[in-house]
BANULO-13541 format. One line per field, with one value per residue (C-alpha): residue number from 1; residue in three letters; x, y, z. Coordinates in Angstrom, 1 decimal. Last residue first. Layout:
REM residues N
seq = NUM,...;
type = ALA,...;
c1 = X,...;
c2 = Y,...;
c3 = Z,...;
This chain:
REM residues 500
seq = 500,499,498,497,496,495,494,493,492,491,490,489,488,487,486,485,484,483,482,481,480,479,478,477,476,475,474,473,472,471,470,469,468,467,466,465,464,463,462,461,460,459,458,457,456,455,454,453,452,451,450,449,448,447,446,445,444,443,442,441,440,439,438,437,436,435,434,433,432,431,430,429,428,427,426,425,424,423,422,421,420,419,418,417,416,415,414,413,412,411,410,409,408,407,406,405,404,403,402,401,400,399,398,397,396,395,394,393,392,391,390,389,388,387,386,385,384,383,382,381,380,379,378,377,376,375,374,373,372,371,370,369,368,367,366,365,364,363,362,361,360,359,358,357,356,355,354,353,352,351,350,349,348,347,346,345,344,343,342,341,340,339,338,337,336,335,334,333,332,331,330,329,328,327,326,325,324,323,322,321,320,319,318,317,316,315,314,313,312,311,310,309,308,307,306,305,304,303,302,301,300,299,298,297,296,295,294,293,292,291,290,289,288,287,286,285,284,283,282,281,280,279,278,277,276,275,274,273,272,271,270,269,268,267,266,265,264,263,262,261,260,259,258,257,256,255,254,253,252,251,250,249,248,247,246,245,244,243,242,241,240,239,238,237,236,235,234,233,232,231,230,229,228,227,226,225,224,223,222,221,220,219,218,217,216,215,214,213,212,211,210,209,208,207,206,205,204,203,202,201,200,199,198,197,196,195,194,193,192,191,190,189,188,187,186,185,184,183,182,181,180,179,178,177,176,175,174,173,172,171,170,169,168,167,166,165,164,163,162,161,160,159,158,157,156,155,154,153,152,151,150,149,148,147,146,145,144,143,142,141,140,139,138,137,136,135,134,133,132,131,130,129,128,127,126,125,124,123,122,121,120,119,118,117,116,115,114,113,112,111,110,109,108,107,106,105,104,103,102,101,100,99,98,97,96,95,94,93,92,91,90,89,88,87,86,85,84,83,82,81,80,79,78,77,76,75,74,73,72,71,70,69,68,67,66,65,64,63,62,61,60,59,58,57,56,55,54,53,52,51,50,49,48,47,46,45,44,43,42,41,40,39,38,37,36,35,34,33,32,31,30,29,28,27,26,25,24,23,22,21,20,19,18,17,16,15,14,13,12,11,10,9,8,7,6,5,4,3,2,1;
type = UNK,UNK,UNK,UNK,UNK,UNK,UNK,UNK,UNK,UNK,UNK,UNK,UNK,UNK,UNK,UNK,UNK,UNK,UNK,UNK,UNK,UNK,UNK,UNK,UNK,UNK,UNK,UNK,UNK,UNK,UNK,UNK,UNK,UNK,UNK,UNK,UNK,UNK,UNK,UNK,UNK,UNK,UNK,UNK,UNK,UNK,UNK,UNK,UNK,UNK,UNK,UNK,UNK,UNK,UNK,UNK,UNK,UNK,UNK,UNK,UNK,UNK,UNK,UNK,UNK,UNK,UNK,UNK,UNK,UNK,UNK,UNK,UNK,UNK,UNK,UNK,UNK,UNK,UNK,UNK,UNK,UNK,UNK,UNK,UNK,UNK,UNK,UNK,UNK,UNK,UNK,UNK,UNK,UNK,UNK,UNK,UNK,UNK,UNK,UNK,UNK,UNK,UNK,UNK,UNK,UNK,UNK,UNK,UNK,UNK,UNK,UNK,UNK,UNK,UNK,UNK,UNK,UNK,UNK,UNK,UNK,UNK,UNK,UNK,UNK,UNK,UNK,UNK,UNK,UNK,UNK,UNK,UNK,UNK,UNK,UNK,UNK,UNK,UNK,UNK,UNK,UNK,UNK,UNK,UNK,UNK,UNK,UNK,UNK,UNK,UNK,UNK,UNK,UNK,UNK,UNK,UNK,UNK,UNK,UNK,UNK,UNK,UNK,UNK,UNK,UNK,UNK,UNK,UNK,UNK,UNK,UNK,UNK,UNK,UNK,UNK,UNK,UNK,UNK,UNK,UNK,UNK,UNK,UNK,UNK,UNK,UNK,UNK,UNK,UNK,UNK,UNK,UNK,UNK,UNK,UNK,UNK,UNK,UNK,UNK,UNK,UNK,UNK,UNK,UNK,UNK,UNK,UNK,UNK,UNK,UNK,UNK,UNK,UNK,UNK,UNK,UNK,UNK,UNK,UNK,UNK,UNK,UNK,UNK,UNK,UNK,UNK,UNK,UNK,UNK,UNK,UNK,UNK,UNK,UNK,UNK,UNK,UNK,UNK,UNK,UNK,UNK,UNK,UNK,UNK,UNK,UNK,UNK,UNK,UNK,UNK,UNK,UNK,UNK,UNK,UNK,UNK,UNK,UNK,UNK,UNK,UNK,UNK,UNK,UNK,UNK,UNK,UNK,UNK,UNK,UNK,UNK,UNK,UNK,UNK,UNK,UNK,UNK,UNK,UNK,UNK,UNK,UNK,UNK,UNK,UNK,UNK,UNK,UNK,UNK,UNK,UNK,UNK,UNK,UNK,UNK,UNK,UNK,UNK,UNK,UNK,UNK,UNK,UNK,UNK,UNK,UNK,UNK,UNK,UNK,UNK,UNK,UNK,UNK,UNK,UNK,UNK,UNK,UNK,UNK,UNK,UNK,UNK,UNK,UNK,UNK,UNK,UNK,UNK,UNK,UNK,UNK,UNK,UNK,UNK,UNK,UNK,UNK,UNK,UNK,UNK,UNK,UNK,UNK,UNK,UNK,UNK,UNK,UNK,UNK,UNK,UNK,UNK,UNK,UNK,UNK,UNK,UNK,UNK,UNK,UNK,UNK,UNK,UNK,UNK,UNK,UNK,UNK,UNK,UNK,UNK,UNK,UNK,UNK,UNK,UNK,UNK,UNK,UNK,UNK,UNK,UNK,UNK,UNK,UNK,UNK,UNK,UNK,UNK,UNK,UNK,UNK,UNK,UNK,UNK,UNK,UNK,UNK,UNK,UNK,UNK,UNK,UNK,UNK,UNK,UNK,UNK,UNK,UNK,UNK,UNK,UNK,UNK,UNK,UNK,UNK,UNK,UNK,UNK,UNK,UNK,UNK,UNK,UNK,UNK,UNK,UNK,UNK,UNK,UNK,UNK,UNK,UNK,UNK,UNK,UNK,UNK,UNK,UNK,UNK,UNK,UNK,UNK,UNK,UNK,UNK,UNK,UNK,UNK,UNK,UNK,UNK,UNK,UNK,UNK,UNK,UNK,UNK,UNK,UNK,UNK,UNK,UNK,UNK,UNK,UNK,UNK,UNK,UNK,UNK,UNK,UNK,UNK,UNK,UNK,UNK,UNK,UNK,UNK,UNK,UNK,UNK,UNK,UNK,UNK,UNK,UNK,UNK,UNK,UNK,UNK,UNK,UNK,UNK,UNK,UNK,UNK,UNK,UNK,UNK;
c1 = 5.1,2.6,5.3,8.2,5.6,5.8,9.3,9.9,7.5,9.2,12.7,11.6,14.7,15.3,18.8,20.4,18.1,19.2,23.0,22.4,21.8,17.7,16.4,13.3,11.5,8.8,6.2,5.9,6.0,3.1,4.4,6.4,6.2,3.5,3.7,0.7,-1.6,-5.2,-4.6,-8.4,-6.4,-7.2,-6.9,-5.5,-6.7,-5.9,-3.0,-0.5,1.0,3.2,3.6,6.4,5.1,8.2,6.4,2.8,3.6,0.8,-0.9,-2.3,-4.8,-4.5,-7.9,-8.1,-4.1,-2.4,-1.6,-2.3,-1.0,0.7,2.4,2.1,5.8,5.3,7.7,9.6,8.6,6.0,3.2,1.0,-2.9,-5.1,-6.7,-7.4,-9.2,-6.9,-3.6,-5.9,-7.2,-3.2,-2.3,-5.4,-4.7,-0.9,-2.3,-4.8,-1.7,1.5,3.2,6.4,8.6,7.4,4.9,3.7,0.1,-0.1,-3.5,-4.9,-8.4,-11.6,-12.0,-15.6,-16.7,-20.3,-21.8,-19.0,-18.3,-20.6,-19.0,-19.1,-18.9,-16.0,-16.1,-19.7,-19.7,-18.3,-21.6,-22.7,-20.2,-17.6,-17.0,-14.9,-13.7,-11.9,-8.3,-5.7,-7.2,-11.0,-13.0,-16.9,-17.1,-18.7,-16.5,-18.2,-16.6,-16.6,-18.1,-16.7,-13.2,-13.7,-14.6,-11.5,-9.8,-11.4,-10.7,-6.7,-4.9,-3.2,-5.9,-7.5,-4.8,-6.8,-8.5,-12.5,-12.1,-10.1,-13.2,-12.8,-8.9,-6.4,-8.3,-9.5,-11.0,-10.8,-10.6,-11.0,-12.0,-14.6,-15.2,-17.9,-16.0,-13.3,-12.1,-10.9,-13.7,-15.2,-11.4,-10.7,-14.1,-12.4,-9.2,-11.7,-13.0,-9.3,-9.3,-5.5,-2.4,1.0,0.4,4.2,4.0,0.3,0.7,-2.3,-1.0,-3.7,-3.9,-6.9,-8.2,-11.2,-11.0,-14.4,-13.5,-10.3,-12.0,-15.2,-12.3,-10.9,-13.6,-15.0,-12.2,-11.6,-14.5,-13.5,-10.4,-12.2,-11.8,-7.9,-6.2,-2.7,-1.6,-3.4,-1.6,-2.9,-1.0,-3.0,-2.4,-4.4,-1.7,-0.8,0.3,0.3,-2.9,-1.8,-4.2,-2.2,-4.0,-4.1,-6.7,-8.5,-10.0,-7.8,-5.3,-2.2,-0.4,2.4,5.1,7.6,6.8,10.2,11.8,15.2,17.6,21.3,22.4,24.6,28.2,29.4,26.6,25.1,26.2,23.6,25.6,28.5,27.9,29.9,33.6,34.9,38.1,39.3,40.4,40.3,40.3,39.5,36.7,36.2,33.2,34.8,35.1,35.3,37.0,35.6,36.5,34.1,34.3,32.2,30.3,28.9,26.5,26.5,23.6,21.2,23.5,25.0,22.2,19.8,22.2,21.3,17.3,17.8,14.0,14.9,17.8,17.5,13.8,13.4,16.1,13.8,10.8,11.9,12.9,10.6,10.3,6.7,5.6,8.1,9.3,12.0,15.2,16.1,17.0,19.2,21.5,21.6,23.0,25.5,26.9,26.3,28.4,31.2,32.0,35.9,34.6,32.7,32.9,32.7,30.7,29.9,31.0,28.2,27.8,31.6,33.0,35.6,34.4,31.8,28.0,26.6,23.9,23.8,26.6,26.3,25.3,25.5,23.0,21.0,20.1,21.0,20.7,23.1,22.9,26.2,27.8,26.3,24.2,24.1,21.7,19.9,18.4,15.2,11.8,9.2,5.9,4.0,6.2,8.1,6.2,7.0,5.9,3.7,1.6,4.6,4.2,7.5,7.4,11.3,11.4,9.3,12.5,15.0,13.1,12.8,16.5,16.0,13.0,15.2,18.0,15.6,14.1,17.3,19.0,19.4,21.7,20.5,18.5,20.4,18.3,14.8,16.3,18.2,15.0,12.4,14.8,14.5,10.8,10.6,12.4,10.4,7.1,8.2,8.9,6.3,3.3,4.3,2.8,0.9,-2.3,-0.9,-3.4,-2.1,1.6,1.9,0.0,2.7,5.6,4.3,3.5,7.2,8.8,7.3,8.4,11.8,12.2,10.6,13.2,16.2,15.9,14.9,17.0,16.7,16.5,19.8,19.6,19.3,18.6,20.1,18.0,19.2,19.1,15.7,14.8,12.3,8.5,6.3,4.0,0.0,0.6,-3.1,-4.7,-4.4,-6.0,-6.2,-7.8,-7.2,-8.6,-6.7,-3.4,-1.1,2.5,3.8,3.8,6.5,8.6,9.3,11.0,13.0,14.3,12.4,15.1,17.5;
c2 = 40.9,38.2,38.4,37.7,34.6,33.0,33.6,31.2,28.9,28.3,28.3,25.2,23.9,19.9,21.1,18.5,20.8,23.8,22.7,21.6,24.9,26.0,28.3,30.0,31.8,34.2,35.3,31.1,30.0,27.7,25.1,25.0,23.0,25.5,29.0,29.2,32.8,32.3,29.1,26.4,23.8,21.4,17.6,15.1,11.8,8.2,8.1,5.3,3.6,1.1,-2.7,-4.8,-8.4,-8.7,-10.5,-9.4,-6.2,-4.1,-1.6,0.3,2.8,5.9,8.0,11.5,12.4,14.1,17.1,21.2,24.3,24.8,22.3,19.7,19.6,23.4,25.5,26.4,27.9,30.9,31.9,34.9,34.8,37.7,37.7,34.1,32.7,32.1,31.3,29.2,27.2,26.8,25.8,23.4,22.0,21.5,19.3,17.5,16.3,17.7,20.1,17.8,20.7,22.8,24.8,27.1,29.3,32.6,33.8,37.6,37.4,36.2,32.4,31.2,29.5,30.3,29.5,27.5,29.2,27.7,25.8,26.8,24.2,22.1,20.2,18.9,15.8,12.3,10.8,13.4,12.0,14.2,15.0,14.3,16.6,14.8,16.2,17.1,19.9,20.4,16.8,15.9,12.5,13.2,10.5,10.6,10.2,8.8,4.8,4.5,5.5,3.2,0.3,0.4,0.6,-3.0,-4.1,-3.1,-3.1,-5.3,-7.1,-3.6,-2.7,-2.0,0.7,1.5,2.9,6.1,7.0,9.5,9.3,11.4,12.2,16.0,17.2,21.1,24.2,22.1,23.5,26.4,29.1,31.0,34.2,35.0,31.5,30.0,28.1,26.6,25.4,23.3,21.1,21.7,20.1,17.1,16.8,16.3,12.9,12.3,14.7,14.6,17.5,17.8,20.7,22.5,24.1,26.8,29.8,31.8,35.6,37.5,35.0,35.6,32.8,31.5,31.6,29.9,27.3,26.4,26.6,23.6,21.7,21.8,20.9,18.0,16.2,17.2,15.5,12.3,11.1,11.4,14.2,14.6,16.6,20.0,21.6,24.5,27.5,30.0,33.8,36.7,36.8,36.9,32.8,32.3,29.0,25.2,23.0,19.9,17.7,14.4,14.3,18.0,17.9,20.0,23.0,22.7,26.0,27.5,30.1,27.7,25.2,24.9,24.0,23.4,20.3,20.8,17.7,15.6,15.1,11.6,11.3,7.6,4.0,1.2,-1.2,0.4,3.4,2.4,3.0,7.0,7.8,11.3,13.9,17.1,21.1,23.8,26.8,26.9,25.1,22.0,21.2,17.9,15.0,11.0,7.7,5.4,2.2,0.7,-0.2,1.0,0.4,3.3,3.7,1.8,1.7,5.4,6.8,5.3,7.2,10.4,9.5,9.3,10.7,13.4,14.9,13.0,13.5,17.0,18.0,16.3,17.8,21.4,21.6,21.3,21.1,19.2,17.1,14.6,10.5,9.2,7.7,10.2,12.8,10.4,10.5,13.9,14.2,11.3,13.9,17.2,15.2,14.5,11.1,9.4,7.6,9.9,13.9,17.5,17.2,20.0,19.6,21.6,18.9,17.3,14.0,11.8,10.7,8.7,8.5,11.3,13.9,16.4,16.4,19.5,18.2,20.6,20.7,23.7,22.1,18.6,18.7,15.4,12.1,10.4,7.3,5.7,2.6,-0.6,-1.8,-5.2,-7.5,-7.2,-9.5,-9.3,-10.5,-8.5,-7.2,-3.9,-0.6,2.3,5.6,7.7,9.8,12.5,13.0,14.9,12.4,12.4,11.1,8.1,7.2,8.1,5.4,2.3,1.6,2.3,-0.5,-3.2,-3.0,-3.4,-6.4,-8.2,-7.7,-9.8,-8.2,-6.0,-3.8,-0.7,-0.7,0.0,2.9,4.6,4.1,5.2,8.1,9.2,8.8,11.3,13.8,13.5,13.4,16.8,16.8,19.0,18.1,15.7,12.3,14.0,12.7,9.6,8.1,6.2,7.4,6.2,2.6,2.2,2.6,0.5,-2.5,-1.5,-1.9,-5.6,-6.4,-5.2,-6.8,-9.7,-10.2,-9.2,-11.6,-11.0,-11.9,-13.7,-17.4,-17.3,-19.8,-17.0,-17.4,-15.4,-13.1,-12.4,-8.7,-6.9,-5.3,-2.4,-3.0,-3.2,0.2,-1.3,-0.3,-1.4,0.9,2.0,2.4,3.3,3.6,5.5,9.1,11.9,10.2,9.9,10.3,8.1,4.8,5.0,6.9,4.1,1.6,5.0,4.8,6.5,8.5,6.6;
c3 = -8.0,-10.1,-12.9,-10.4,-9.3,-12.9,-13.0,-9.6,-10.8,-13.6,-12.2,-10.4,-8.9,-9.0,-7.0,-9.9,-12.0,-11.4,-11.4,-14.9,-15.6,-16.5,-19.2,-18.8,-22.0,-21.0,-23.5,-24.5,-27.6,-28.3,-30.7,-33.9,-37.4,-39.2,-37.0,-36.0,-36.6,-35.4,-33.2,-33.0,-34.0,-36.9,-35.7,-38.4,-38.4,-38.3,-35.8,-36.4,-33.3,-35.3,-33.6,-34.3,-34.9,-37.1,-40.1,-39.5,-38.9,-36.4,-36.7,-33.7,-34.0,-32.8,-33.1,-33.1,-33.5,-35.6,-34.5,-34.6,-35.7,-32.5,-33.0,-29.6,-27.6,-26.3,-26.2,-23.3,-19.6,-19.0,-20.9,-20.6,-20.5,-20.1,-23.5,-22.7,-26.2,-28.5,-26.0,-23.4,-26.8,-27.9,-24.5,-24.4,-27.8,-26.3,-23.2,-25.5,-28.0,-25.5,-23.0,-22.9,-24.3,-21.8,-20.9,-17.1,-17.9,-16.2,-16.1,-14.8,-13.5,-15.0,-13.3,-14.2,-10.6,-11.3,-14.8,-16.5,-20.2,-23.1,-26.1,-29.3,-32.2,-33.5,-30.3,-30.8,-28.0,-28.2,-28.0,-30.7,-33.5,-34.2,-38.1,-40.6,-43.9,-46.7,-46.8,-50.0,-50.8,-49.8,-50.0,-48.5,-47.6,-44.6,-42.2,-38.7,-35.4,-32.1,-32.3,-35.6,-34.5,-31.5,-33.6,-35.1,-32.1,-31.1,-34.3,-34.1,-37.4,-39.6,-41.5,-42.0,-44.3,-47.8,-46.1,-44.3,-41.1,-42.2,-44.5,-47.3,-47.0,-46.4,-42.6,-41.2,-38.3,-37.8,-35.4,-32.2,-28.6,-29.9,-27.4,-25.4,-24.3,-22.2,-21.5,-18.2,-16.4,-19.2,-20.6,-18.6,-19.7,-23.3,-22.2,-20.2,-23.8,-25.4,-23.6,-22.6,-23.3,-22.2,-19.9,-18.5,-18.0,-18.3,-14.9,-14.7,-12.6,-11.2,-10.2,-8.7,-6.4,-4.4,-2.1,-3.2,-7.0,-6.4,-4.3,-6.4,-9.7,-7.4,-6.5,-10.4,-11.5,-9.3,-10.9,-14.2,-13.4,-12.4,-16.6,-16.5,-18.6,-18.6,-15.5,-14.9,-11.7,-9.9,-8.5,-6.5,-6.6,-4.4,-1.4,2.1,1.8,-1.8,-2.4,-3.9,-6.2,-6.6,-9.3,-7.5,-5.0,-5.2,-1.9,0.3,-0.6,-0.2,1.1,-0.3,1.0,0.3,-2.1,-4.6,-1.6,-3.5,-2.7,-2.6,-4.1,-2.7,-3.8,-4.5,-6.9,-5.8,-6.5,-5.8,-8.1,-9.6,-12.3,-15.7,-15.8,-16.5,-18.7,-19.1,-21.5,-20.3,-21.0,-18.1,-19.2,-15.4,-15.8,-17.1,-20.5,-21.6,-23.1,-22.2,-22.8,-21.9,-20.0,-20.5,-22.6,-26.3,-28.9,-31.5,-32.4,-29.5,-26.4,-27.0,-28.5,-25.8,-23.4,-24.9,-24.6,-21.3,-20.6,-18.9,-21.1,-25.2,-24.2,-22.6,-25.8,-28.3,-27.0,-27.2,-30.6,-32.5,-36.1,-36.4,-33.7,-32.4,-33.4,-30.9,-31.4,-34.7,-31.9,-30.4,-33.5,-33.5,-29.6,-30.4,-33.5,-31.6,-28.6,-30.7,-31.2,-30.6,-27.6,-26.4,-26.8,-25.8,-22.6,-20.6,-17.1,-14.9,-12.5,-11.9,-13.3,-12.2,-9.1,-10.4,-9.8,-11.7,-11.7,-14.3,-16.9,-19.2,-23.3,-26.6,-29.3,-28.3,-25.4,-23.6,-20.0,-19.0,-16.9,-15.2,-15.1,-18.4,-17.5,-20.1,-21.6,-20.0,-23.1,-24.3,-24.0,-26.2,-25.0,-27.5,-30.1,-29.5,-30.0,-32.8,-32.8,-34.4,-32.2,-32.2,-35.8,-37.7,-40.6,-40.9,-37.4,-38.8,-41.2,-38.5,-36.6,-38.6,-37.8,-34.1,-34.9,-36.5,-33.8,-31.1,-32.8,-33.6,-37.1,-40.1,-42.9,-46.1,-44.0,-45.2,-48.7,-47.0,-45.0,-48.0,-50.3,-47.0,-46.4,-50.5,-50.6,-47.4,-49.3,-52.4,-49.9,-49.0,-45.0,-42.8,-44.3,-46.9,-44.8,-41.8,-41.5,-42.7,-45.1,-48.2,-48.1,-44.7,-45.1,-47.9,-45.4,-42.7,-45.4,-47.0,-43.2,-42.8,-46.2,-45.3,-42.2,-42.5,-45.9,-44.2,-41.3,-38.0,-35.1,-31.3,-32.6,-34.8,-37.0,-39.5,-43.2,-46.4,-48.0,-51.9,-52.1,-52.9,-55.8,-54.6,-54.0,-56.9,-56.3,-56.0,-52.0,-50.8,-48.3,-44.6,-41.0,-37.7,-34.6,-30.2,-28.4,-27.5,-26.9,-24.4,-24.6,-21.9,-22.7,-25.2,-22.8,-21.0,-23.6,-24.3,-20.9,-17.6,-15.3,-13.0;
């Protein structure tokens, strides 16, 4: 089964971690009369909604990204609508996919929302089958009933249309901006859709199901969940996505792989670990001793990590000297001093003050903030590696999980490659830039529900963004859910028709 939502959570990782907030003087809204639960395992109104105006006040004090993307009117309104639908107790789980269409509306993918420590959730079910979601419509994937074929498309559930379940599940998950991309790699990979099911609309089994087929055939059918250990009844026909490759040695877990009878290697950046400059300099020794005329740089799936060892990628890649981060910015003159330190991380706190450097100095709606020198001078030039600098022709693999440090480094590759040309989907991280810095975590007091909240806002280094969007890449590659049941890489595939 692919990762759940609980998964995901842990996935996305940020550039550095701390947070912050100030004192909501706004009376909150009338509330209803709260009525108490014997019930052990739910939260009553009252937790709830304080709980959710403390997260909601921090937001309008210093979010990075509070009326960026979604007018503050707008946003006002989903908090009003969200605030007055907790009007009966709720569990945890339930709480937080409430919480979410409100965070969606912010368009951050560093804020997100974690259960309590030590909470423990009950078994969701299993659908029968996984889907590619795109353009609002869902194909079945792999499956483990009978009934079902890869390449149905689904049409509806239980009464729901698809676009309906697949909007709902969009709201599950907080993304960057307006994209796209992200959402369908979650609501698809990351069984997002299924979350929808269990967590809107909370169904078992069995479902009842009407279709498509691929021969354009109508039906209406009724599927159980997947038995214990059941597998697709057909097996898949497996794609060697590596022949023709060979592996090279010494670079641990970032794949470096060389064309037989050819001038291309194909190296994998995964999100960034502190021994990956360590392998970087291995590899870019290999590709420059090997003569290597064309190089793929993988960046799917680059989540993100220390934006340093992105810059570090950079130095063997650039044309020129080149600067890693266009801007640091935070709402407030210092994002370590708020009204809502009692609810946030110490230790993270002390990170932030450890890494950067509030100035004080305002333009707009943003106060300026600079590095601090242990964490190195990203906003100024940085030199190009001295002997294994890689000057030949670049193709660089996104996706919508191309991410935080992983999408700066798409965007730097973009600004300063002349020779670069991107293959795959758009990029989860905007290509404007993210919030990010420093993600402290704040937690509720009533709920114990914890917010990732990122303190500051981090400028890219792109010439023309589109605000709301990633990196688009030259090449757009589309997969069928019979490509991906064969796990073929179609990427690869279109990034060596542009080597040919």
């Amino acid at each position: 089964m692919s990762l759940n939502i609980k998964t995901i959570l842990y996935l996305f990782i940020v550039i550095m971690v701390v947070g912050c907030g100030q004192q909501e003087t706004k009376k909150q809204p009338l509330l209803k009369t709260d009525v108490a639960d014997t019930s052990a395992h739910k939260l009553s109104v009252k937790s709830m909604r304080d709980d959710l105006f403390i997260l909601w006040s921090a937001i309008k004090e210093m979010h990075p990204a509070y009326g960026m993307y979604t007018p503050a009117d707008s946003m006002q309104k989903v908090y009003d609508q969200t605030i007055a639908a907790i009007d009966t107790p709720q569990s945890e789980a339930d709480f937080i996919s409430h919480v979410y269409p409100l965070l969606s509306k912010l368009r951050c993918g560093h804020t997100q929302l974690r259960h309590s420590a030590g909470y423990k959730g009950e078994k969701a079910p299993h659908l029968p089958f996984e889907v590619l979601v795109r353009n609002g419509r869902a194909w079945v994937t792999t499956h483990q009933t009978a009934n079902l074929n890869t390449g149905d498309e689904l049409l509806s559930i239980n009464n729901a249309p698809v676009a309906a379940i697949i909007n709902h599940g969009t709201d599950l998950y907080a993304g960057d901006g307006y994209n796209e991309t992200f959402k369908a790699l979650f609501l698809s990979e990351y069984d997002g859709f299924e979350d929808a099911c269990n967590k809107y609309y909370h169904w078992a089994a069995p479902y009842h199901i009407s279709l498509r087929t691929k021969q354009g055939i109508l039906k209406t059918i009724q599927v159980n969940g997947p038995a214990d250990g059941a597998a697709q009844p057909t097996p898949a026909k497996v794609v060697d996505n590596y022949a023709g490759w060979s592996v090279a040695k010494n670079t641990d877990y970032l794949p470096l792989r060389f064309l037989k009878n050819s001038s291309a290697a194909w190296f994998e950046v995964h999100s960034y670990q502190y021994n990956d400059t360590i392998i970087f300099k291995e590899a870019f020794k290999q590709i420059h001793e090997k003569g290597i005329k064309n190089l793929i740089i993988d960046l799917r799936h680059n989540t993100g990590g220390d934006i340093r060892i992105g810059a570090k990628l950079l130095t063997y890649l650039a044309d020129s000297p080149f600067a890693m981060v266009g801007d640091v910015k935070s709402r407030i003159p210092n994002p370590a001093v708020n009204h809502f330190e009692k609810y946030f991380d110490t230790a993270r706190t002390a990170s932030f003050n450890q890494s950067f450097k509030p100035t004080g100095i305002k333009e707009g709606a943003y106060y300026h903030v600079d590095f601090k020198p242990v964490f190195g001078n990203l906003l100024g030039i940085t030199a190009l590696h001295k002997t294994a600098h890689f000057s030949g022709n670049l193709i660089v693999l996104i996706d919508g999980a191309t991410f935080s440090a992983g999408a700066h480094s798409a965007i730097a590759i973009k600004t300063f490659c002349k020779n670069a040309r991107f293959v795959g989907r758009e990029t989860a991280g905007g290509a404007d830039g993210c919030s990010g810095g420093t993600i402290q975590h704040l937690t509720l007091p009533n709920t114990h529900v914890v917010a990732e909240f990122p303190l500051l806002r981090f400028v890219s280094v792109a010439k023309h963004p589109v605000p709301g969007h990633g990196i688009m890449p030259d090449y757009t590659v589309v997969y069928s859910p019979e490509d991906v049941v064969d796990k073929a890489d179609l990427d690869i595939k279109k990034a060596l028709d542009l080597i040919k």
